[in-house]
Structure formats: C-alpha cells, structure tokens
C-alpha positions, 0 to 999 in steps of 0.5 A: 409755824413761825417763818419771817416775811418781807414785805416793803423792805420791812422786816416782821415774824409772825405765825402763817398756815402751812399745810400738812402732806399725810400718807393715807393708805386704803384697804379694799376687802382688808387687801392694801390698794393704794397709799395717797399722799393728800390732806387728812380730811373728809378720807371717807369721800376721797377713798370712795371717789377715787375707788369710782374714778378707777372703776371699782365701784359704779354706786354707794350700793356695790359698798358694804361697809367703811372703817375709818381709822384716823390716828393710823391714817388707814381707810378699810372698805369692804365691797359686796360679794357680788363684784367678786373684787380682789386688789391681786387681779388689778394690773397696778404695779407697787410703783403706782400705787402710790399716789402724791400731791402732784401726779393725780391717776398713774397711767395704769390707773388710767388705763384702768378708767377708761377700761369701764368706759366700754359698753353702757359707760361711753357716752356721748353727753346731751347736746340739749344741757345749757349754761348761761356764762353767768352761772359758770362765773358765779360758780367759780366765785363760790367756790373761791369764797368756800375753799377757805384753806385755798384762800389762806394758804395758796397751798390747798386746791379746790373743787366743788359740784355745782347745778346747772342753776349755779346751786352749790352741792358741796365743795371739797379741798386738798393739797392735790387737784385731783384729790379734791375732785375725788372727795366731791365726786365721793360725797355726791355718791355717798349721798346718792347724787346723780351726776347727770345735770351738773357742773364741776369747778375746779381751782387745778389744771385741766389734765388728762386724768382730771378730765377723766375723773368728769367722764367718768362720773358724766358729768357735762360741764368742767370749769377751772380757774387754771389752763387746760392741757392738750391731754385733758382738752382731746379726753373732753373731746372724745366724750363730748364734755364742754371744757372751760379754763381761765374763768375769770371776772367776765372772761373765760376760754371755752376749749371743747363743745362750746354749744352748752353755753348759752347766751 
C-alpha cells in the first residue's frame, strides 16, 4: 500500500508491505471447529498443528483426508472413524472458538492439551539431550535469515525446528506466534517427523500456551528471541523443557533446565 514516511525530517511516499489478517474457518468431519484469524498460507500445516496441539489427533495416521478450499478460506479434515470424533463432545464455547492474531489456545483449549498429557503423554524429557550455545545462536539466525516476511514487514512472527546439530527442518510464518508454531509442528507431522531430538525457535514471547504447544509435541529445547512469561517458564518447568529467551549475538537468558546446555 502507499503510506508517507519520515525519516531525518524528510518527507517521501512510497509502496510498503502491509500484512493481511484473514479469518480461516476449520471443519473436522464437516462439523465447524474453530475459525482463526492467521495469515492465509500453508492452511494444511496450521489445521493439522493446531488439530495436535489440542489433543485431537496424536499422528498423520488418525488423518483420513484434507480439503483445502482457498478462495472461501475453509479447511475440511476428515478423522479416522477409529477416534470416534465428534466437535459437539468438546467443552469449547462459541466464544473460543475463535482464535485472533493476539490470543494463541483459549483457556478451555488449554485445558483441553494438558487433558491429553495424563498417562502415556507426561513425561519428563531426558536429561542425557545436549546443546552447545553455538547451535541455539546459529539456530536463531537461520531463522532470522528464512523469515523473510518478519524481516520485511516487522508484522509477521516466526518459528522454525531446528535439530540438535543446528540443521534446519523447516520454518513457518504469521501474523500470530502461535500460528506459526502450529504450521511447524504441522509440517513435521505431515511429514512424519519425530519430535523427539529437536529444538524449536521462535521470534514470539514464551507464553503459557506457546510453551504448551512444545510439551505437547515433546519437544526438549525452546528458544526465542523475545521474554519469557512467568506462565510459559512453570509450563516448562513442569514437563522438564530447557526454556531459553533473549537469545541474541552471544547472550541468552536460560530460565528452566539449564543442564542441556552444554559447554
């Protein structure tokens, strides 16, 4: 769009990149789940992310079949018949399910994720997973360096899954931080992709519900180029993650499990 910048007490109009907010509705089993408001790309990742990170589905496998259907903004999954899935039997209000660029898993939704963390899904990580400080900071700057729209816009977030020898697996964006964690976390598990010995990076602010989305995919290590919050920090304390924050040139603030961190 064309807006006018000042800059030095020079005045000039020009063409800048502006994002676009777009409401994405999801079907599970042609029943309405949750409308999200995200940037409209990679939908296929952030459906079947975020579908992981609240418990309805464990595996690509539990997937019978995707539809995307991109001029309406509407993405249609169908489950295997084994899970016996039904939107009805969810404790979610109307109210919830809508997600914005700013709120990341509605309290219920929440509640919904750490409801699949009983029994063989708590877990505390192995101590024995290391990390050398040059990796986290490399990682980081690949991410910085692959997030184009971040880097142009300063209005999109990035994450991206890194493993533990600082090999990129892929990287995703959006407007919302905890968008672009579930697009990730939705394409390693479209492509089949342990979770196991990685790390996630982030550009977004360590929350409770960002932090969850790790637990919930076991993952070990999470680092970000922003804070962390005092909710985000006990999630990660609870389920033995190595939380890192302000990771900078040669500088980070390490907030939980500090032992992977090897030097």
């Amino acid at each position: 769009m064309n807006i006018t910048r000042i800059e030095k007490n020079i005045k000039e109009e020009l063409e800048d990149v502006v994002l676009i907010e777009t409401p994405v509705n999801i079907y599970v089993n042609n029943e309405p789940l949750i409308k999200i408001i995200c940037l409209a790309k990679d939908l296929k990742e952030l459906a079947v992310g975020f579908l992981f990170s609240i418990g309805i589905i464990n595996s690509v496998n539990d997937i019978k079949k995707i539809i995307l259907n991109e001029p309406k903004n509407k993405i249609y999954i169908d489950l295997n018949d084994s899970l016996n899935f039904k939107v009805k039997n969810l404790d979610i209000s109307k109210i919830s399910r809508v997600i914005d660029t700013t709120g990341g898993i509605s309290l219920q939704g929440q509640n919904m994720t750490k409801g699949t963390l009983n029994g063989d899904h708590k877990f505390i990580i192995s101590d024995e997973i290391k990390i050398s400080p040059e990796i986290i900071f490399s990682s980081l700057k690949q991410m910085q360096k692959k997030t184009t729209l971040y880097r142009e816009t300063g209005g999109c977030h990035g994450a991206a899954i890194f493993d533990l020898n600082g090999k990129l697996l892929g990287v995703k964006e959006d407007v919302g931080r905890h968008n672009a964690i579930d697009k990730i976390i939705g394409e390693m598990i479209l492509r089949g992709y342990a979770f196991k010995n990685t790390l996630l990076t982030s550009t977004g602010r360590l929350t409770q519900d960002s932090v969850l989305k790790a637990v919930r995919a076991k993952i070990p290590i999470v680092a970000s180029l922003s804070a962390a919050i005092e909710s985000g920090i006990r999630m990660a304390l609870t389920h033995g993650i190595t939380l890192i924050g302000f990771v900078r040139d040669v500088r980070m603030n390490i907030y939980t499990c500090p032992y992977r961190i090897k030097f």
